[in-house]
C-alpha positions in Angstrom: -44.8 24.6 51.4 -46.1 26.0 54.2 -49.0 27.4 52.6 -50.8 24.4 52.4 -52.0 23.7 55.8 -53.0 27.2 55.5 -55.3 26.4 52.3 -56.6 23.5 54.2 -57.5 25.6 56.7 -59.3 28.1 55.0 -61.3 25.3 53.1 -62.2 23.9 56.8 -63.1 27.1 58.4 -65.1 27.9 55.1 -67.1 24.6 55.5 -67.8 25.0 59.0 -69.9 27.9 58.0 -71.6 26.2 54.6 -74.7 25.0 55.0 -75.2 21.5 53.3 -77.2 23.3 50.1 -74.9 26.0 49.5 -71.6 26.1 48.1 -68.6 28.7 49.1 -67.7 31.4 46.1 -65.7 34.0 47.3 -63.3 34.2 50.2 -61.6 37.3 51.6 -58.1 36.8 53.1 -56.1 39.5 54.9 -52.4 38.6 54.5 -49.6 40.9 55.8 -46.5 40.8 53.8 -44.7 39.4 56.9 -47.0 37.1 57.6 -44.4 34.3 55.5 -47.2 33.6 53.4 -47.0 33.9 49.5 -50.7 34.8 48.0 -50.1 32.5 44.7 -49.4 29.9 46.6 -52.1 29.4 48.6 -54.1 30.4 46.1 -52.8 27.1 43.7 -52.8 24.9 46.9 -56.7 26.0 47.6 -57.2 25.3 43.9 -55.6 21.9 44.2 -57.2 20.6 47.3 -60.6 22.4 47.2 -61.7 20.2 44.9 -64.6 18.1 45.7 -65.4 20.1 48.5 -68.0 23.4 48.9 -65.1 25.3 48.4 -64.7 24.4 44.7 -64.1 26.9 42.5 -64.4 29.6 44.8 -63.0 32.7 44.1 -59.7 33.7 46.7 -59.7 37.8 47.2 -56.6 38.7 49.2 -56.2 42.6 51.0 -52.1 42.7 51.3 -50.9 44.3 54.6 -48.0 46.1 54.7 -45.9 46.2 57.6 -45.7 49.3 59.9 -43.0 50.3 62.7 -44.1 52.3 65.5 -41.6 55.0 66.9 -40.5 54.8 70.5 -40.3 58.6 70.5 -44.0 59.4 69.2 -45.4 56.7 68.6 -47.1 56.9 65.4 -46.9 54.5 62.8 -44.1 54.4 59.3 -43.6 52.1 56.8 -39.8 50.9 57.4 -37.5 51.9 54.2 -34.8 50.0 53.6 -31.6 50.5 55.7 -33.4 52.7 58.2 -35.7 52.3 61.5 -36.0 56.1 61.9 -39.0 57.4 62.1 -40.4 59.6 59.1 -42.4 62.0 60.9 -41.4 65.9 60.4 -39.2 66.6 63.6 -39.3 63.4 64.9 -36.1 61.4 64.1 -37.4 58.3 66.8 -36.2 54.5 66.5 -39.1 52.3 65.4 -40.2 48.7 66.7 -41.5 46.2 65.3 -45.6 45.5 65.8 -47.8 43.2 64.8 -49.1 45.0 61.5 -48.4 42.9 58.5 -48.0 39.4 59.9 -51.8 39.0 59.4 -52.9 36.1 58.0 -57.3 36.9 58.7 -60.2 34.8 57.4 -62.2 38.2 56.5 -65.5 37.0 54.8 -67.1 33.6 53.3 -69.5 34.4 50.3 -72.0 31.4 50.2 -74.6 30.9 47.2 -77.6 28.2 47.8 -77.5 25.7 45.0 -81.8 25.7 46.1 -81.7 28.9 44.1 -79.8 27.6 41.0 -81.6 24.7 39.8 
């Protein structure tokens, strides 16, 4: 349920950058896989409450992030694997940490058209 404020949010942030005589049709999301945030359901939310705004019918694009752990010992970055924190790298063997990558959650682009053109 928690994806709906984020739909809301998207539709306000797109129609802050809408001009009156354009309408939005494609938006670019970044959404890391520990982020909380389930892709379908923000999509159906967006499509539920977009309605009747510029955001109408737009088309939702996500780019999935997937998380990384950076070693204590190197410092580079691994995907975690389940079970293990240990860092992949030939030789290495470190303990990785948590960071940041993949809990995204990024408006990337609006796509605007100008209804002026389409009539």
């Amino acid at each position: 349920m928690h994806e709906y404020p984020c739909a809301l949010r998207i539709i306000k942030i797109a129609g802050k950058y809408a001009a009156s005589d354009t309408r939005v049709t494609k938006i670019r999301l970044t959404v890391g896989k520990d982020s909380g945030l389930v892709a379908e359901s923000i999509r159906f939310y967006f499509d539920e409450i977009s309605a009747g705004t510029v955001c109408a019918g737009a088309e939702l694009e996500f780019d999935i992030v997937t998380p990384l752990l950076r070693c204590k010992k190197c410092g580079g970055l691994f995907e975690r694997r389940p079970f293990s924190f240990r860092c992949d790298r030939e030789g290495c063997d470190g303990e990785g940490e948590p960071t940041e990558i993949g809990r995204e959650f990024i408006v990337d682009s609006i796509t605007v058209e100008s209804e002026l053109y389409n009539r």
